[in-house]
MARZA-113354 format. One record per residue (C-alpha): residue in three letters; x, y, z. Coordinates in steps of 0.1 Angstrom, whole numbers. Layout:
N
ALA; X; Y; Z
...
END
This chain:
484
UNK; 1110; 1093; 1008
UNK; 1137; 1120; 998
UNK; 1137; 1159; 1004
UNK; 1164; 1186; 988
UNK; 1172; 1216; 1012
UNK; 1169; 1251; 998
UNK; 1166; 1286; 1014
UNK; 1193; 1279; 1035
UNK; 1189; 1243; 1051
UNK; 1147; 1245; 1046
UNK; 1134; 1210; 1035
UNK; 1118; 1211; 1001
UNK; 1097; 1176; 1000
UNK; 1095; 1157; 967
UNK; 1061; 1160; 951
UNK; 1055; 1120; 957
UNK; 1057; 1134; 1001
UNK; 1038; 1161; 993
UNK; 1009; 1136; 976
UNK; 1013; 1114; 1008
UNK; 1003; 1147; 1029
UNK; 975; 1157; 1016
UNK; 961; 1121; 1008
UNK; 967; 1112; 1048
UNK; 947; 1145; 1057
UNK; 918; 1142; 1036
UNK; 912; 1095; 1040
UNK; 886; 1085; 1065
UNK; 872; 1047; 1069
UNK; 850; 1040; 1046
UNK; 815; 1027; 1058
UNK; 800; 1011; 1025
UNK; 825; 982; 1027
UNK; 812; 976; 1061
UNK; 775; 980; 1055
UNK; 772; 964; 1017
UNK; 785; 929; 1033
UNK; 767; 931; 1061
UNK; 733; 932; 1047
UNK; 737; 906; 1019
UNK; 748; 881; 1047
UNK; 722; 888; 1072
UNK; 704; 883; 1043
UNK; 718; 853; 1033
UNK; 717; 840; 1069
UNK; 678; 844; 1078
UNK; 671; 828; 1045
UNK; 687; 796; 1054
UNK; 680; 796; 1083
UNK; 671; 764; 1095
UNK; 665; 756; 1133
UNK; 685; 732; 1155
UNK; 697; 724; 1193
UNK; 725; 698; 1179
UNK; 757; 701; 1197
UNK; 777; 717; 1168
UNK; 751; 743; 1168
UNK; 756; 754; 1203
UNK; 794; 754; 1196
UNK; 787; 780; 1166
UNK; 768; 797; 1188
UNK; 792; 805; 1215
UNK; 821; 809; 1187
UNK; 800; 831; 1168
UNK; 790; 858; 1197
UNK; 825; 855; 1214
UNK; 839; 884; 1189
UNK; 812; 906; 1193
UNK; 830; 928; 1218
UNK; 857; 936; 1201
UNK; 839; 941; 1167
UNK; 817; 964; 1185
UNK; 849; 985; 1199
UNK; 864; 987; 1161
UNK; 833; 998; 1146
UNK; 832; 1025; 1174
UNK; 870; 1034; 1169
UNK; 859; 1042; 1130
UNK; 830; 1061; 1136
UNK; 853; 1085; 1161
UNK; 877; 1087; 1133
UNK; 854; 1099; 1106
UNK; 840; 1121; 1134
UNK; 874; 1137; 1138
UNK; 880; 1143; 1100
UNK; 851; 1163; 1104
UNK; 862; 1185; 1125
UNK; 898; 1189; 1115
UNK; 897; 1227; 1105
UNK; 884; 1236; 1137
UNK; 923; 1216; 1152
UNK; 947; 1242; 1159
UNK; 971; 1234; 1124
UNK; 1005; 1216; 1130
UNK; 1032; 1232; 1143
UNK; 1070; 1227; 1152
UNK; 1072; 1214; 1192
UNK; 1097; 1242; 1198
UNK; 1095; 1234; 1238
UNK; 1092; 1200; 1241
UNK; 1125; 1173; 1236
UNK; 1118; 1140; 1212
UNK; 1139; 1109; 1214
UNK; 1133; 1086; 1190
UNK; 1146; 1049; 1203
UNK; 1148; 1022; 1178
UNK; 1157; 990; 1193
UNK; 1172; 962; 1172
UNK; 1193; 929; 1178
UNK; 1220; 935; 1153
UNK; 1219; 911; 1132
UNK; 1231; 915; 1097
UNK; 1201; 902; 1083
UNK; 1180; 930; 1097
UNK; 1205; 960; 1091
UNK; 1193; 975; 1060
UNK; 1156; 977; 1073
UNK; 1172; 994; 1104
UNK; 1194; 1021; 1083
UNK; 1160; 1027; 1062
UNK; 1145; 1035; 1094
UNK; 1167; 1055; 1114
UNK; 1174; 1073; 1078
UNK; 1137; 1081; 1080
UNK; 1141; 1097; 1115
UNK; 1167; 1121; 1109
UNK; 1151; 1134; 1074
UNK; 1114; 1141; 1086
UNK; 1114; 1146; 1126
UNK; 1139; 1175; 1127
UNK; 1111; 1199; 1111
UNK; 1084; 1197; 1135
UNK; 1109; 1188; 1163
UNK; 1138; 1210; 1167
UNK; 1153; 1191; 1199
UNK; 1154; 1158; 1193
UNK; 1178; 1129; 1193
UNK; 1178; 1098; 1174
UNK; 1191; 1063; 1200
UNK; 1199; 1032; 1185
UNK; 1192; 1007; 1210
UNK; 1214; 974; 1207
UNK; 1229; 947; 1223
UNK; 1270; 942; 1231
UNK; 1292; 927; 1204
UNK; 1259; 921; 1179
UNK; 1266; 908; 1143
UNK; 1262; 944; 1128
UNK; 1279; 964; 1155
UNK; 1305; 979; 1131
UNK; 1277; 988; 1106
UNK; 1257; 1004; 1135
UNK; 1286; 1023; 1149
UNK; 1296; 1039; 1111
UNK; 1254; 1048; 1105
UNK; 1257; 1070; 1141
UNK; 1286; 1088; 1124
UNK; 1267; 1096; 1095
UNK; 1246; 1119; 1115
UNK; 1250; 1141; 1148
UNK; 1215; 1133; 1155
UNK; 1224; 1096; 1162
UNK; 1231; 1081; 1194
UNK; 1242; 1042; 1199
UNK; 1232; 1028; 1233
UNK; 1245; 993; 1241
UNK; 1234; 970; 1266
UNK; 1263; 955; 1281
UNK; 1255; 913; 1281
UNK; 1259; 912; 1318
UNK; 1233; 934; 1324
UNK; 1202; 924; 1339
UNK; 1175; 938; 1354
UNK; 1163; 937; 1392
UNK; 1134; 914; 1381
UNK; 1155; 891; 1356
UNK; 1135; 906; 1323
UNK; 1150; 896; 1293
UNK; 1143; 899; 1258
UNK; 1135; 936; 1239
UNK; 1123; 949; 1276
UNK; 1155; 940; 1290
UNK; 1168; 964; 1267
UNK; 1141; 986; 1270
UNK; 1143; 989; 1303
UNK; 1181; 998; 1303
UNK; 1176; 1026; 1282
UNK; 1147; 1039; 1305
UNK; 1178; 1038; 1336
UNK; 1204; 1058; 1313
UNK; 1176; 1085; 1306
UNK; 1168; 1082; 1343
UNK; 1206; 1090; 1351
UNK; 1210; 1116; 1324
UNK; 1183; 1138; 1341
UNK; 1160; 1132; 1312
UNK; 1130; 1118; 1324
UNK; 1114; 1147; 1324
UNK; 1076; 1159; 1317
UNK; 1087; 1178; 1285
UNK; 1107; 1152; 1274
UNK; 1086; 1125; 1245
UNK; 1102; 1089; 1240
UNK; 1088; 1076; 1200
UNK; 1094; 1042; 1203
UNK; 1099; 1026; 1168
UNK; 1103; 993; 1156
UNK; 1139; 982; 1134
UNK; 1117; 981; 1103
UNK; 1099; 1012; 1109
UNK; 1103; 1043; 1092
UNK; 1086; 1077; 1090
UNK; 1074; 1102; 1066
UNK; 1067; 1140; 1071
UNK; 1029; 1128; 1077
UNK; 1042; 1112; 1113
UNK; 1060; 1146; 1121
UNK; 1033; 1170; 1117
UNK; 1004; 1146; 1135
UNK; 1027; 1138; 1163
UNK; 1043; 1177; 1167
UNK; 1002; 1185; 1165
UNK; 998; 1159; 1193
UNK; 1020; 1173; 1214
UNK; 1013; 1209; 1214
UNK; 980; 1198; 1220
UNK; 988; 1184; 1256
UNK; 1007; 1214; 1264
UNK; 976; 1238; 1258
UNK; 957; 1208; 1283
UNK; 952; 1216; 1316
UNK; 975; 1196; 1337
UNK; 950; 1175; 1349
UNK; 934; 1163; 1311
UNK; 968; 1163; 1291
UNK; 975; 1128; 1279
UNK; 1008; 1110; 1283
UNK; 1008; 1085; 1257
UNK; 997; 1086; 1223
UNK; 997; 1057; 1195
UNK; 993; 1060; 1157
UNK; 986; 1036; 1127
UNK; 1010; 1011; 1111
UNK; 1009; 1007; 1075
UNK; 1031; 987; 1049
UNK; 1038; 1005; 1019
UNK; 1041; 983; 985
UNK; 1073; 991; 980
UNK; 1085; 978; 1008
UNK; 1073; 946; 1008
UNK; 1091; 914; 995
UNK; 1064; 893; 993
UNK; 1029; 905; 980
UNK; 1007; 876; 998
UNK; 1023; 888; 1032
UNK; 1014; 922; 1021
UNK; 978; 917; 1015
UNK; 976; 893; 1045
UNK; 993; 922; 1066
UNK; 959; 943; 1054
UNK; 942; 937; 1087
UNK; 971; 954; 1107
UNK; 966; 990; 1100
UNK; 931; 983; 1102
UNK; 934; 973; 1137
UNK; 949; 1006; 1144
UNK; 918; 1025; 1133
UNK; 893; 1004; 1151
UNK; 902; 986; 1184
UNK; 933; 1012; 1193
UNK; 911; 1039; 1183
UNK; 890; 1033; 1207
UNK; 904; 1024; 1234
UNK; 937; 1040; 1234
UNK; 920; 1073; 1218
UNK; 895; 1076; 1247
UNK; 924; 1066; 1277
UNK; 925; 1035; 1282
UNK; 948; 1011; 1264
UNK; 928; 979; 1272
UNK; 937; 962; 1241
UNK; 971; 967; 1245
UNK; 997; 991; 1218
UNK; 1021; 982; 1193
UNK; 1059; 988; 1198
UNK; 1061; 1010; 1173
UNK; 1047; 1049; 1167
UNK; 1039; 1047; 1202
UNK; 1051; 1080; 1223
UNK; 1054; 1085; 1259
UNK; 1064; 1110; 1283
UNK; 1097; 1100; 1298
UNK; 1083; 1108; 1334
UNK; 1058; 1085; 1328
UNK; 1081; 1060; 1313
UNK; 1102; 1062; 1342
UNK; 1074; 1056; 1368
UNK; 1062; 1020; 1348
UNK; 1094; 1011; 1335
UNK; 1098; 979; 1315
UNK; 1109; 952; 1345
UNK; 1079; 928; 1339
UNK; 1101; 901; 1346
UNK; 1118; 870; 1323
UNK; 1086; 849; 1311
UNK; 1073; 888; 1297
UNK; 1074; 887; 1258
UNK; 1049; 910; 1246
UNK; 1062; 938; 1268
UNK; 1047; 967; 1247
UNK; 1008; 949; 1259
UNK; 1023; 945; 1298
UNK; 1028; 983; 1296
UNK; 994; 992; 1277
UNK; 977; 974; 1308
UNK; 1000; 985; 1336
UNK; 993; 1024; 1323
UNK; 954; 1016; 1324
UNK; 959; 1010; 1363
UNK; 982; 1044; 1367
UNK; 969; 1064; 1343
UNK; 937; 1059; 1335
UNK; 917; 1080; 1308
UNK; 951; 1098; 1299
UNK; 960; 1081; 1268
UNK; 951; 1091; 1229
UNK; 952; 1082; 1194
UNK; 967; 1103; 1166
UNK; 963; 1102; 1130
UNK; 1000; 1097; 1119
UNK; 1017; 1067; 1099
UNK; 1046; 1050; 1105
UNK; 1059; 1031; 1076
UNK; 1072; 991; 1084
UNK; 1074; 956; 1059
UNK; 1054; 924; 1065
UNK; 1066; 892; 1068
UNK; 1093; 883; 1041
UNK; 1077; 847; 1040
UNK; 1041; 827; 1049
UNK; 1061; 811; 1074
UNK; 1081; 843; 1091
UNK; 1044; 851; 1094
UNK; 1029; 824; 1116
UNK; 1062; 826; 1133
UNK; 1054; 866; 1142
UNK; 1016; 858; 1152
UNK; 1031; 826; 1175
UNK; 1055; 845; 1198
UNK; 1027; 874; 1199
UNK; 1001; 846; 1203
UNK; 1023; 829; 1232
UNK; 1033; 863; 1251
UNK; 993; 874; 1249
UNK; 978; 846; 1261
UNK; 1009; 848; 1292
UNK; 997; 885; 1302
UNK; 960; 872; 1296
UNK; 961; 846; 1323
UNK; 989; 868; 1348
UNK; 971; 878; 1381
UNK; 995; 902; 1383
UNK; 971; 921; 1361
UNK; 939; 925; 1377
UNK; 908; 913; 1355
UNK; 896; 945; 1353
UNK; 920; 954; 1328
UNK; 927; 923; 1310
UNK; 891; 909; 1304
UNK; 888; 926; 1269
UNK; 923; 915; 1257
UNK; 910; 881; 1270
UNK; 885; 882; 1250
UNK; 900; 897; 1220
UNK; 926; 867; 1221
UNK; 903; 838; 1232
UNK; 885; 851; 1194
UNK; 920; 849; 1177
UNK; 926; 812; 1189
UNK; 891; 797; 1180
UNK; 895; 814; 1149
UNK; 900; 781; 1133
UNK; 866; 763; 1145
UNK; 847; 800; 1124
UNK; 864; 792; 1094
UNK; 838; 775; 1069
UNK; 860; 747; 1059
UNK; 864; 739; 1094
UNK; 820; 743; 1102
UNK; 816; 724; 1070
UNK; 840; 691; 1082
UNK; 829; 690; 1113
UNK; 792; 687; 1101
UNK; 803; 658; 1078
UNK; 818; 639; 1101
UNK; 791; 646; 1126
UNK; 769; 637; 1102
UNK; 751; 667; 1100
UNK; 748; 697; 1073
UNK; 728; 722; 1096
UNK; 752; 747; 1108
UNK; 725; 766; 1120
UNK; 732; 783; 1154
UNK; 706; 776; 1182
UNK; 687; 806; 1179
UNK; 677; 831; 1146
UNK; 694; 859; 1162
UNK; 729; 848; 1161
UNK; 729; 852; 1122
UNK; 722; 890; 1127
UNK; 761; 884; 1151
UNK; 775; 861; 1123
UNK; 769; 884; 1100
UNK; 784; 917; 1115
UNK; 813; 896; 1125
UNK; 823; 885; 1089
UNK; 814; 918; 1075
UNK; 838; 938; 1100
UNK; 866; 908; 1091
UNK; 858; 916; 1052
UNK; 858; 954; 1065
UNK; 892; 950; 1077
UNK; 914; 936; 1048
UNK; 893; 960; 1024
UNK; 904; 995; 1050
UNK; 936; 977; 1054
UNK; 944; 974; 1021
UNK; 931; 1011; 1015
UNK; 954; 1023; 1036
UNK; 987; 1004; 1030
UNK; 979; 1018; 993
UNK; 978; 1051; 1004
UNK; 1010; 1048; 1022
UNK; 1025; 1036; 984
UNK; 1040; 1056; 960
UNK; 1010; 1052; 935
UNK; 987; 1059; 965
UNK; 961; 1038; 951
UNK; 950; 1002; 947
UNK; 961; 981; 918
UNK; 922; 968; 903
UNK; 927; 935; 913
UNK; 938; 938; 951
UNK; 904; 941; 965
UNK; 892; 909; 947
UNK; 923; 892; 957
UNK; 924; 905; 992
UNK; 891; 894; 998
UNK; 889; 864; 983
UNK; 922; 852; 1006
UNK; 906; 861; 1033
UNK; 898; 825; 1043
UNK; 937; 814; 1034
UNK; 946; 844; 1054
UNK; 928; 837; 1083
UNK; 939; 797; 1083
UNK; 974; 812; 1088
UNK; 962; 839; 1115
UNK; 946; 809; 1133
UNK; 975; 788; 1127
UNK; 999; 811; 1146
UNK; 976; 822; 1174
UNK; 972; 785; 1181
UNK; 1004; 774; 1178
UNK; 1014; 800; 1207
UNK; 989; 788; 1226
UNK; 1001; 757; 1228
UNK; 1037; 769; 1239
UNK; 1016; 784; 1267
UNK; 1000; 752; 1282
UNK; 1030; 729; 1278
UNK; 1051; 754; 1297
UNK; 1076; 760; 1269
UNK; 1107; 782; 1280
UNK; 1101; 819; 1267
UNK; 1117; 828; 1234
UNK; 1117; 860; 1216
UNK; 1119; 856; 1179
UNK; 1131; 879; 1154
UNK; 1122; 875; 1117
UNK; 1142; 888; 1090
UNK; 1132; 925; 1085
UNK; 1126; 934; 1047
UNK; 1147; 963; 1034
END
């Protein structure tokens, strides 16, 4: 995404940004994916339909209802967005945050094979932010004597809006918490020290692979002003908006389309919850923004077995801060998975972490029983997938996979339509996100007809890091190769 200046130093965006502007304003979910699926299979369901009280039928029927909950959340989290489009010209219209301070913090571990996804990103920052944020500062978070530290150094001298923060290696923290929170956490202190945690002051935490467009400006500036027209007692401190994969970015087009399901996520479950306060499904590390005072009261020192630190904090601000969280309708612009196998990899260690924070009494119940659930879903994905139904009635002998009562169809059914829902939004909106803006004809098909391969792998990850969990493996914090 490239801008020339003109009128002394006034950004003129190519026509391909301005195209991505007024596309973002004007999508909202679409509700006939949704609805045309789920009527031919309830359809389909009550027609064959046959009863039975075997034991495999009793299994699909607890499998079958378990994701209910957080299918009825996403569904919610749509229907609020489309309610929102609806009312945008009654939004006050976007404007620069003249009185409020950004800091845009990008961790990244260095490495040389992750580099050129990092300068993409923190390229991104200092070309669209400075608009709508007119005090802002760009940090590169990274660790002492790192493969690409010379690289690092010479991209914060490109720029004097770019800051390099390194954590010395014999830091730790008072609670031994390593990994990305470690680091995290020490940049939290330095802003601490500075004298910048400070109401007025916004940390945008990105991700290495993560850029931004002039779309992400404008929603998050609108977000912003928003909280300081609030009264003091309603004005949210942490906001999250959607991930999407543009095609360009992506190496590999069946991580692409399995990667569908991701921004779709964003506008359901996060919608939801995080839009209406309460983060109970956790955030993402990236396009999540936070008022440093807030920051500086949780903090990041979870301790060392911690590895989805970004979920630990979503829960941990339920307990302080509940009702004071939002969504906004910006996009941040990352790459999936450069291989099948880097993808499993990334749903393992998130997998593993989850399933850590889902079972940690630290955490009362009360704010991790949905994530419980949500997860518990993700890890008997397997047993819902149709190949797996179909071999364990042949080997038990027995076809029926009936559940024990009519009415679960009616669940079965709105389960695999929001799944088919999903990839289809998903899809939609990494399109959008795209140069051409649109899908290619045969995407859809594709998308949808993978979705069984796709959610094989899904499954394959979220097991395999719950596995980790019960044997007690040490903690490890994996970084794939970030696509340029």
């Amino acid at each position: 995404m490239t801008s020339t200046l003109v009128d002394g130093g006034v950004p003129q965006y190519s026509r391909h940004n301005q195209k991505l502007a007024k596309r973002t304003a004007s999508w909202k979910p679409g509700i006939l994916p949704f609805l045309l699926p789920f009527v031919l299979l309830t359809a389909f369901g009550l027609w064959s339909y046959r009863p039975s009280s075997s034991l495999m039928s009793w299994i699909l029927t607890v499998v079958w209802s378990l994701p209910v909950a957080g299918v009825m959340v996403g569904i919610q989290g749509a229907l609020l967005i489309r309610r929102r489009v609806r009312k945008s010209d009654q939004m006050t219209p976007p404007a620069p945050a003249e009185q409020d301070f950004l800091i845009a913090l990008c961790p990244t571990i260095g490495r040389h094979d992750t580099y050129p996804a990092l300068e993409r990103s923190i390229l991104s920052y200092v070309e669209h932010l400075p608009e709508y944020f007119p005090h802002m500062r760009v940090d590169i978070l990274t660790e002492e004597g790192c493969e690409a530290t010379e690289a690092i150094d010479n991209l914060a001298a490109s720029h004097p809006l770019i800051r390099v923060i390194t954590v010395p290696k014999d830091y730790v923290p008072a609670n031994g918490t390593r990994f990305k929170a470690r680091a995290n956490h020490y940049a939290h202190e330095l802003r601490i020290a500075e004298g910048e945690a400070l109401d007025y002051v916004w940390v945008l935490h990105m991700d290495d692979d993560t850029g931004v467009g002039p779309d992400t400006a404008s929603s998050l500036a609108q977000f912003i002003n928003r909280q300081r027209r609030a009264h003091p007692d309603e004005a949210k401190h942490m906001a999250q908006g959607i991930l999407t994969y543009p095609r360009e970015n992506a190496v590999n087009m069946f991580t692409w389309l399995a990667d569908a399901v991701r921004p779709a996520d964003d506008i359901a479950r996060f919608r939801a919850l995080t839009g209406m306060g309460t983060p109970a499904a956790g955030v993402h590390g990236e396009l999540l923004v936070l008022r440093a005072s807030i920051e500086a009261e949780i903090g990041w020192d979870f301790g060392p077995k911690e590895i989805v630190e970004d979920a630990r904090l979503a829960l941990t601000f339920c307990r302080k801060y509940p009702g004071r969280s939002d969504w906004f309708n910006g996009r941040c612009y990352g790459a999936s998975p450069a291989s099948a196998a880097d993808f499993v990899k990334q749903r393992d260690r998130w997998a593993w972490g989850l399933v850590a924070l889902c079972c940690n009494r630290a955490v009362p119940l009360r704010y991790r029983w949905f994530l419980s659930i949500c997860v518990a879903t993700w890890i008997l994905g397997p047993l819902q997938h149709i190949g797996a139904v179909l071999l364990i009635g042949w080997l038990f002998n027995d076809m029926n996979t009936s559940p024990v009562t009519q009415s679960i169809v009616i669940l079965w059914a709105l389960n695999f339509a929001y799944v088919i829902w999903t990839y289809w939004e998903g899809l939609r909106l990494n399109a959008l996100a795209s140069v051409s803006g649109r899908r290619k004809w045969w995407e859809p098909i594709v998308v949808v007809a993978l979705i069984p391969v796709f959610s094989i792998m899904e499954g394959l990850g979220g097991f395999k890091g719950f596995l980790k969990f019960v044997r007690r493996e040490e903690n490890k914090f994996v970084v794939i190769a970030k696509p340029a």
